[in-house]
TIKEKOL-252769 format. One record per residue (C-alpha): residue number from 0; residue in one letter; chain; x, y, z. Coordinates in steps of 0.2 Angstrom, whole numbers. Example, Ala and Ser with C-alpha at 12.3 -4.5 7.8 and 13.67 -1.06 7.14 Angstrom:
2
{0 'A' 'A' {62 -22 39}}
{1 'S' 'A' {68 -5 36}}
***
This chain:
401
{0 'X' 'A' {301 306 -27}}
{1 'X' 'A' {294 295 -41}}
{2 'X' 'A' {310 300 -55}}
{3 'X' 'A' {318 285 -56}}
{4 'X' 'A' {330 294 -69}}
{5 'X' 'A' {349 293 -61}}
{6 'X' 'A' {366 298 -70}}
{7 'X' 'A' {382 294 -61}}
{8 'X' 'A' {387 313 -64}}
{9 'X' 'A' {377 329 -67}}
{10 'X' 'A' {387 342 -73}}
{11 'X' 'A' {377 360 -70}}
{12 'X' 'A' {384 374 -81}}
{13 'X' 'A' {391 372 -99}}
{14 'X' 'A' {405 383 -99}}
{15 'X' 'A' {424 378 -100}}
{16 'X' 'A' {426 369 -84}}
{17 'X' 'A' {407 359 -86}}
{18 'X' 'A' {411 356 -103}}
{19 'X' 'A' {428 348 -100}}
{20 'X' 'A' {423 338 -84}}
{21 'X' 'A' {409 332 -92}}
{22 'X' 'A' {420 325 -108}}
{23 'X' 'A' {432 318 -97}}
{24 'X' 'A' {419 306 -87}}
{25 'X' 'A' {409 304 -102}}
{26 'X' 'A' {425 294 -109}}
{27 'X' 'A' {426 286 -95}}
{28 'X' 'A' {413 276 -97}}
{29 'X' 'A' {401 285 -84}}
{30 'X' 'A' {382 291 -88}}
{31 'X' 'A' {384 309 -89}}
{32 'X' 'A' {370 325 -89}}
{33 'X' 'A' {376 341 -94}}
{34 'X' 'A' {366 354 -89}}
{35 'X' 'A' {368 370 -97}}
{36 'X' 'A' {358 389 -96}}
{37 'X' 'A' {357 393 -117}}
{38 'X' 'A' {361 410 -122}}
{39 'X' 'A' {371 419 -111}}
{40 'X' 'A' {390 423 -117}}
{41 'X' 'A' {403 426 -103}}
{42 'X' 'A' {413 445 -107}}
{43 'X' 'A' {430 437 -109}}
{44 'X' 'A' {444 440 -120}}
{45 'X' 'A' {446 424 -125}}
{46 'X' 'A' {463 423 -123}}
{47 'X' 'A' {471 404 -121}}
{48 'X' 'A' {488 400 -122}}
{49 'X' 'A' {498 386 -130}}
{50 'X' 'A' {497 374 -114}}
{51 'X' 'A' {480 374 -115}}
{52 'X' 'A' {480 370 -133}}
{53 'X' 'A' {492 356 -131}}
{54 'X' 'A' {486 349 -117}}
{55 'X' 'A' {468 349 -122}}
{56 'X' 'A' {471 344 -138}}
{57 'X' 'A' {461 363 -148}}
{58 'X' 'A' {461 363 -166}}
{59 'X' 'A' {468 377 -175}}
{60 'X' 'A' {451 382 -183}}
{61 'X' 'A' {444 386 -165}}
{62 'X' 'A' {457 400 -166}}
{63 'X' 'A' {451 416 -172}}
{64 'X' 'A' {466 427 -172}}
{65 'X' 'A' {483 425 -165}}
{66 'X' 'A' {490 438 -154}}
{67 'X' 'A' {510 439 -159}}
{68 'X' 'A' {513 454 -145}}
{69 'X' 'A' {506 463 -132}}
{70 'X' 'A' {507 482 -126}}
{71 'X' 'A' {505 488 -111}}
{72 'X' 'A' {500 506 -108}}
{73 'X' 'A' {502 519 -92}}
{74 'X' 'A' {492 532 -86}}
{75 'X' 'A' {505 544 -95}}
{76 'X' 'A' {501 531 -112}}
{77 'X' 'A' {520 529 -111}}
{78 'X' 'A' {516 511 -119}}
{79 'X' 'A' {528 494 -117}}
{80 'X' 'A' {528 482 -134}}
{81 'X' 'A' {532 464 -127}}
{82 'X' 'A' {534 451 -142}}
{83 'X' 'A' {528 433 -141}}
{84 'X' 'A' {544 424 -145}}
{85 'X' 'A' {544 408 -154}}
{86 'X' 'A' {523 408 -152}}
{87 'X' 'A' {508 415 -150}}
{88 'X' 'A' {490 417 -139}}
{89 'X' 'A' {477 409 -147}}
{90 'X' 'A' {461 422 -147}}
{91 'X' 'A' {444 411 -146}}
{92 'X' 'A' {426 419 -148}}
{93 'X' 'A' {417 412 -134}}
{94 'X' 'A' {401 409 -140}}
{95 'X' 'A' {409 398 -153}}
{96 'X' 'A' {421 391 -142}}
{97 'X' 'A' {410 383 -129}}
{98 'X' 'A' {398 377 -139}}
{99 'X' 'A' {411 368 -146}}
{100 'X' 'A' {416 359 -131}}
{101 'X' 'A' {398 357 -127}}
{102 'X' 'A' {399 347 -144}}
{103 'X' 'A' {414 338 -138}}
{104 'X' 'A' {406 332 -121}}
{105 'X' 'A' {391 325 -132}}
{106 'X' 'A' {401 315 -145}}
{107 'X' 'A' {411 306 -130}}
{108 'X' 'A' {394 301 -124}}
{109 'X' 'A' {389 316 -111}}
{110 'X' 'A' {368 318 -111}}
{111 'X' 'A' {367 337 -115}}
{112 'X' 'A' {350 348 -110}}
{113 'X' 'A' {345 366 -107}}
{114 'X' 'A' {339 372 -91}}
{115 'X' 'A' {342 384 -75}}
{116 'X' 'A' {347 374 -63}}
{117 'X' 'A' {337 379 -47}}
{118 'X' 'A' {341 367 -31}}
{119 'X' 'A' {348 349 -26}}
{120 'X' 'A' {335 338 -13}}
{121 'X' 'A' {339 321 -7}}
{122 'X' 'A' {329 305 -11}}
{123 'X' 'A' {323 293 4}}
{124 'X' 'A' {339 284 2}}
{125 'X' 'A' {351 300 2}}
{126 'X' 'A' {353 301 -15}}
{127 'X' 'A' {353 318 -24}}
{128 'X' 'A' {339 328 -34}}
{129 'X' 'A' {345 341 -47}}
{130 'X' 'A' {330 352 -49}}
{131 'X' 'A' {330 362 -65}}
{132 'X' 'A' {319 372 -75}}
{133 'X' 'A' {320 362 -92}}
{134 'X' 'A' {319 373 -109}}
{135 'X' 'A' {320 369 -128}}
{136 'X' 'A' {339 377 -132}}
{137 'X' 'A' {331 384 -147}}
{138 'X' 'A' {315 391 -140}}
{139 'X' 'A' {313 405 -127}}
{140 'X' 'A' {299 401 -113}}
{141 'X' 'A' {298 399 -94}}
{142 'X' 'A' {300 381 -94}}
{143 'X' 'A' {295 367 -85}}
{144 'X' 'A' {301 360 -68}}
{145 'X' 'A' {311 345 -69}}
{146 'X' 'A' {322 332 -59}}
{147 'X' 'A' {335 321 -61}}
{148 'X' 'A' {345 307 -49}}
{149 'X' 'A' {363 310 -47}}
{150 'X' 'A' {377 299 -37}}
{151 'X' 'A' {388 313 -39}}
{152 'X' 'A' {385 333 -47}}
{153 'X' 'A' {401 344 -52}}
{154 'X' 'A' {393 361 -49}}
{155 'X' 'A' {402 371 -64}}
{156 'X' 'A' {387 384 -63}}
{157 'X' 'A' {399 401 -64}}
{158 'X' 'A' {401 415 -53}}
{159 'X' 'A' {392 417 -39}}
{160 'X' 'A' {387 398 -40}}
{161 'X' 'A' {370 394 -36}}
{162 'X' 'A' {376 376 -33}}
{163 'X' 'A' {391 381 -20}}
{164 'X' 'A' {379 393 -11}}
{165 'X' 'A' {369 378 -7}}
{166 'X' 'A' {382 364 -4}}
{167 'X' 'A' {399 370 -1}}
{168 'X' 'A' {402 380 16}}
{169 'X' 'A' {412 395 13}}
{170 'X' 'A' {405 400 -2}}
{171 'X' 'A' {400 416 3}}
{172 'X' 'A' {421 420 3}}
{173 'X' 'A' {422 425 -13}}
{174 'X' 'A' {429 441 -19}}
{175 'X' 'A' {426 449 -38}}
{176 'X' 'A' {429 461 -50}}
{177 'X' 'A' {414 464 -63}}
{178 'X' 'A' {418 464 -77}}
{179 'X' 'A' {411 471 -94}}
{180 'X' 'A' {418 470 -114}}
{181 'X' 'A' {408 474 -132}}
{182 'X' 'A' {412 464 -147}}
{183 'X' 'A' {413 475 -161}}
{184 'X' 'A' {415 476 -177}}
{185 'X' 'A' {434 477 -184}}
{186 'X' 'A' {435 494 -193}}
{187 'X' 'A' {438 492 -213}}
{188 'X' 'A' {449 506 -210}}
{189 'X' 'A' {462 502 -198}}
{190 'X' 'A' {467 517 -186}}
{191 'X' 'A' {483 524 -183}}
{192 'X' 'A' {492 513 -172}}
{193 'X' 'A' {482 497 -175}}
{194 'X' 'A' {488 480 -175}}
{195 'X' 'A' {476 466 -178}}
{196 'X' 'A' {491 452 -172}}
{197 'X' 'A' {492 463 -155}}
{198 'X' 'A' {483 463 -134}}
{199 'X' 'A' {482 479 -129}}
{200 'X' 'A' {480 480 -111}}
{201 'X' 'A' {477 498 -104}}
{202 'X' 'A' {483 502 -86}}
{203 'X' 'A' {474 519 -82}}
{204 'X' 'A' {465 525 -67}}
{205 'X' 'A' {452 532 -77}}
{206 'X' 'A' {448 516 -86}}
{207 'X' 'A' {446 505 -72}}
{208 'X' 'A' {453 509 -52}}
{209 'X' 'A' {457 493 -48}}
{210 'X' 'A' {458 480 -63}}
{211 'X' 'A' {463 487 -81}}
{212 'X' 'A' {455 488 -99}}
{213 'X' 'A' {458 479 -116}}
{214 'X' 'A' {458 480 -131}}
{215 'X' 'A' {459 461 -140}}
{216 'X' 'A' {458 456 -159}}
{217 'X' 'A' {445 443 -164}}
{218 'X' 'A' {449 441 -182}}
{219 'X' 'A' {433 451 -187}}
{220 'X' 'A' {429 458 -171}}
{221 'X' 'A' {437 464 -157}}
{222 'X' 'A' {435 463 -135}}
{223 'X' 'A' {436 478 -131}}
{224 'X' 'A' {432 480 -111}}
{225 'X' 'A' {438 484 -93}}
{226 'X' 'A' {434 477 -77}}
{227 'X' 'A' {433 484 -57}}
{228 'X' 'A' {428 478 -39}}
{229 'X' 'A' {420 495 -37}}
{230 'X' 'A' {400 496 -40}}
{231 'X' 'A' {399 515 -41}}
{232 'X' 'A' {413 514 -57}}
{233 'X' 'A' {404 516 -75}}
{234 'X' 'A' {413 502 -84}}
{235 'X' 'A' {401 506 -100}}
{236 'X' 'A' {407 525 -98}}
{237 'X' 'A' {426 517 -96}}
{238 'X' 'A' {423 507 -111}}
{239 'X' 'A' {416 520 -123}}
{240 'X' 'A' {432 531 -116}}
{241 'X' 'A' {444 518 -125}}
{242 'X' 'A' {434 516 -139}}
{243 'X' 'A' {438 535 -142}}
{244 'X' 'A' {455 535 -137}}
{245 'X' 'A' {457 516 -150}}
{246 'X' 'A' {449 525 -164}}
{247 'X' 'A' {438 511 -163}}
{248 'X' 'A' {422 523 -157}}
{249 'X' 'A' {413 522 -174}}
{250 'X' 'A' {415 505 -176}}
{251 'X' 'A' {400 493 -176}}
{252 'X' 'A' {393 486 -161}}
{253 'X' 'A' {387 471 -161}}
{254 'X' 'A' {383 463 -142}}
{255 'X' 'A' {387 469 -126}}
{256 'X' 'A' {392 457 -111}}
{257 'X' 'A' {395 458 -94}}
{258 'X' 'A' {395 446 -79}}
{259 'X' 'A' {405 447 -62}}
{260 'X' 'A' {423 436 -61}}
{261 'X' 'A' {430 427 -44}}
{262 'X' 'A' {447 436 -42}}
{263 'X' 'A' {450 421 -26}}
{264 'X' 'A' {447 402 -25}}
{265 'X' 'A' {434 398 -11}}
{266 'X' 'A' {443 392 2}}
{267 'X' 'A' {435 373 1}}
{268 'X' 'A' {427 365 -18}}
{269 'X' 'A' {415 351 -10}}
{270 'X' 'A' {401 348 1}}
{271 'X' 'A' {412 331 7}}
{272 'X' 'A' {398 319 0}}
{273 'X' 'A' {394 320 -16}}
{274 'X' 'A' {397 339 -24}}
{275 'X' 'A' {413 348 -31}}
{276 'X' 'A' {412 363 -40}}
{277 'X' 'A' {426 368 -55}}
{278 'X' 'A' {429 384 -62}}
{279 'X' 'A' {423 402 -59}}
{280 'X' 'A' {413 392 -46}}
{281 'X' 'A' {429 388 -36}}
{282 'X' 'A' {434 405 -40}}
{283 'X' 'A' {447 399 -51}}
{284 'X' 'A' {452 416 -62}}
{285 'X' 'A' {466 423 -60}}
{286 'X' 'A' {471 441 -51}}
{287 'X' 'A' {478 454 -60}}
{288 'X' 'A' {477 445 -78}}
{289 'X' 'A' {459 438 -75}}
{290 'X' 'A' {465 424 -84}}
{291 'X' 'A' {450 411 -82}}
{292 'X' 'A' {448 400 -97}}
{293 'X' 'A' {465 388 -94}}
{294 'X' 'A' {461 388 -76}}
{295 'X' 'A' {443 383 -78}}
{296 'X' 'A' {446 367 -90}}
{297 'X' 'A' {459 362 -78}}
{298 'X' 'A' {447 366 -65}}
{299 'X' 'A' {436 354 -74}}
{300 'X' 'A' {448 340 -76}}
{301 'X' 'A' {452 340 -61}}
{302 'X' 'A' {433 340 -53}}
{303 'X' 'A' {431 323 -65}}
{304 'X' 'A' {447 315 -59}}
{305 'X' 'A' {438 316 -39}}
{306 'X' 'A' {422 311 -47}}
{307 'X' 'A' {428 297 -54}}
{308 'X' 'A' {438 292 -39}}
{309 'X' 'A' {420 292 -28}}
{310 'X' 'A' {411 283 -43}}
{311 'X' 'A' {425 269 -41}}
{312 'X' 'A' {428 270 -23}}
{313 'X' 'A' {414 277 -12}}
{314 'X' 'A' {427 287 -2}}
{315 'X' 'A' {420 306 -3}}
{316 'X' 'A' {437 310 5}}
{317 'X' 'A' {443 311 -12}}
{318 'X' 'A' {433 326 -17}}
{319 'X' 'A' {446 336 -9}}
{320 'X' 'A' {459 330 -22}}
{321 'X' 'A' {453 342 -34}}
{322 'X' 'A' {455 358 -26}}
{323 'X' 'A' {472 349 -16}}
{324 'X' 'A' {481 346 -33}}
{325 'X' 'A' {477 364 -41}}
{326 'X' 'A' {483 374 -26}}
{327 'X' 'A' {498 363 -26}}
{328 'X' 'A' {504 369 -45}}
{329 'X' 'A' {495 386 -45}}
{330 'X' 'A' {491 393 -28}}
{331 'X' 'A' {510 402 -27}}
{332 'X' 'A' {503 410 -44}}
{333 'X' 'A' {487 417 -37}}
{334 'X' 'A' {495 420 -22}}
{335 'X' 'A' {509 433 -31}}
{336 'X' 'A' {493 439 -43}}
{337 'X' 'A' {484 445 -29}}
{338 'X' 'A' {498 454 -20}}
{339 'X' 'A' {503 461 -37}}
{340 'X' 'A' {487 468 -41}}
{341 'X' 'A' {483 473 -24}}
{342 'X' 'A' {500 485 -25}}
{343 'X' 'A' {502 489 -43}}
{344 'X' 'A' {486 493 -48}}
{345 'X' 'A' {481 503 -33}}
{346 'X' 'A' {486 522 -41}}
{347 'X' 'A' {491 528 -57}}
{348 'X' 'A' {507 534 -50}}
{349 'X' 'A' {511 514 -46}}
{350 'X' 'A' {503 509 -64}}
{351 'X' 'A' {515 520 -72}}
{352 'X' 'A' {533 512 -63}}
{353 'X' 'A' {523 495 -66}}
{354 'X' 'A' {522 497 -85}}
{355 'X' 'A' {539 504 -83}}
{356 'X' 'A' {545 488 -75}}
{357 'X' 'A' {537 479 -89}}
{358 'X' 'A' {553 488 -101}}
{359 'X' 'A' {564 476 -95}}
{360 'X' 'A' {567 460 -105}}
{361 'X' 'A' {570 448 -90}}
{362 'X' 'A' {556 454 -83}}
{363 'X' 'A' {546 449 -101}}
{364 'X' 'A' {553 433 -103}}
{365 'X' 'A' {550 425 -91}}
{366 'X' 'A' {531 433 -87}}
{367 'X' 'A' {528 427 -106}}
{368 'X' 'A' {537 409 -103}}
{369 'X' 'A' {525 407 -84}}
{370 'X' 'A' {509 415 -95}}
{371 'X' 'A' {513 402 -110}}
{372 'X' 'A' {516 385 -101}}
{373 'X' 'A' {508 389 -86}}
{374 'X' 'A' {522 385 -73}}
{375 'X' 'A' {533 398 -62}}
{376 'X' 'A' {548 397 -71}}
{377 'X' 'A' {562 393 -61}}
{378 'X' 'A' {579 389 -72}}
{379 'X' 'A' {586 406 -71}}
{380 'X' 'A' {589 410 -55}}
{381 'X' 'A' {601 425 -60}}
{382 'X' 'A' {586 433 -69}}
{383 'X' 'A' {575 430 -55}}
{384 'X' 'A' {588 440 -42}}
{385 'X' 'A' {589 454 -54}}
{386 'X' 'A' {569 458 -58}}
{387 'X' 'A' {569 458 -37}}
{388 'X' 'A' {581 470 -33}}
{389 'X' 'A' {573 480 -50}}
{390 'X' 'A' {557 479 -41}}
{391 'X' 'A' {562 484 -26}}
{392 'X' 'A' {571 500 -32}}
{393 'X' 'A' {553 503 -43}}
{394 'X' 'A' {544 501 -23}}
{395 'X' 'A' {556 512 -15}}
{396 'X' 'A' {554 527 -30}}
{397 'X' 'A' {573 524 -34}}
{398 'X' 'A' {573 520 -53}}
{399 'X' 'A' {569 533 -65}}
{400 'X' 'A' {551 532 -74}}
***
């Protein structure tokens, strides 16, 4: 190998969790390539809440709307209005969004280039090759092969990671849902019922079997989208469904996304030498919400805070910090996700006495105050033994729906 090009990191997808592990190394001090496929837009609802505004450090003109309530809605469209309190969820167009952060990473020193990312070789001494098919970001083409040195590559490269298929054993363990929104238009004429300040998240059977579908304001657009494990399900059918039942069928469309979303984090992040993956490439979205972006940029943190450790150390033991230190604050979360969307959405009859639960203000608050400052909130316990013996009177048919 005759490149005698070498970063201390490449970073290999330019999304959240590349975009923030990148930044983070970068001001470190570290040389940093972020490596990034141009044009593709992640179908998201770009919902982020105020702990990762705080904690890394959004301004509010990245904000495009803020939600000030949700409603929930059954099978029967029996719907549940839960107010944000004291706050709000920040809405972010995602195009907008990571190119932002793309910025950021560049101004604290990261390289940035456009490419598809295609295999990592080793040198004569061991050191790794990030192969790449280089492209001009503004041009379209085929591009040209290239190559870089790396002593260390955080493989943020998405679901279904090309990098964790290659380095990280276990990979093939993940589970997804696909999922599939259009950005439209907001109507000039709002219809009955809409609220540009409010999530509406839609819990019916015929709109997705195993996941639900939204309907999320972007200030002059809106998400509007659904998501499911099964490949035989028509999500665009689903989606022009609650477009009619919105009132948002005549509305302009202006791009259609989709893309498939880990629903479990692979059971290992590393290759125990010099590779850990971050983000949907650690499988790090949440069930039942599909919650990613918060998740992903702490994904991304956490990736840098290993890397950084080897770069200083040598030790590639400390690869396995960054998926040890995420399971220990939000595995019990996932774990209760899963469980809960694994039961709850399984039939409409269960959708309906979920949304039901949903009614009950314990049961609000302290969803909206674990959702808000991500962390299991644990200082009512009286609250906590009443939502239990709720839900177990929902399980066993005994309360009223």
């Amino acid at each position: 190998m005759n490149n005698s090009e070498i970063f201390d990191v490449v970073v290999i997808g330019g999304g959240p969790s590349g975009s923030t592990a990148a930044q983070e190394l970068a001001a470190q001090g570290h040389s940093v390539l972020l490596l990034d496929r141009a044009g593709r837009v992640k179908p998201c609802g770009g919902a982020i809440p105020p702990r990762l505004i705080k904690d890394f450090d959004v301004p509010d003109e990245m904000l495009v709307a803020k939600a000030r309530s949700a409603r929930m809605v059954a099978p029967s469209n029996h719907h549940v209005d839960i107010p944000i309190e004291n706050g709000f969820v920040g809405m972010v167009n995602r195009d907008q969004f990571d190119e932002w952060l793309r910025q950021r990473a560049a101004a604290s020193g990261a390289e940035r280039r456009t490419g598809t990312f295609s295999q990592i070789s080793r040198d004569s001494d061991g050191t790794a090759v990030v192969h790449y098919m280089a492209r001009d970001r503004h041009t379209k083409g085929e591009g040209v092969p290239a190559s870089v040195r790396a002593r260390s590559i955080v493989g943020a490269d998405g679901a279904r990671s090309e990098v964790a298929r290659q380095q990280v054993p276990g990979a093939e363990m993940g589970r997804f849902v696909f999922a599939y929104h259009e950005i439209v238009r907001a109507p000039a004429v709002k219809p009955a019922g809409y609220d540009d300040t409010r999530c509406d998240v839609f819990y019916q059977g015929h709109l997705s079997p195993d996941f639900y579908g939204w309907v999320f304001p972007h200030g002059d657009t809106l998400s509007i989208g659904t998501g499911s494990a099964d490949k035989g399900f028509s999500l665009r059918g689903a989606v022009q469904q609650l477009r009619q039942a919105s009132g948002l069928h005549e509305t302009e469309t202006l791009r259609r996304e989709g893309a498939p979303l880990p629903m479990k984090p692979l059971p290992r992040w590393d290759n125990g030498r010099d590779v850990v993956l971050a983000g949907d490439a650690a499988g790090v979205v949440a069930p039942a919400s599909g919650e990613g972006i918060y998740y992903a940029m702490l994904g991304g943190q956490l990736a840098a805070q290993a890397v950084h450790q080897l770069l200083l150390t040598g030790d590639a033991r400390v690869l396995k910090q960054a998926r040890k230190k995420f399971m220990k604050e939000h595995g019990t979360v996932f774990w209760v996700l899963g469980v809960m969307q694994w039961f709850w959405y399984n039939s409409d009859k269960r959708r309906e006495r979920f949304v039901k639960i949903c009614e009950d203000k314990d049961v609000q608050q302290l969803t909206f105050e674990s959702y808000m400052n991500k962390k299991l909130v644990r200082k009512k316990p009286m609250a906590h033994v009443r939502i239990f013996f709720k839900d177990v009177a929902h399980l066993l048919g005994m309360a009223r729906v």
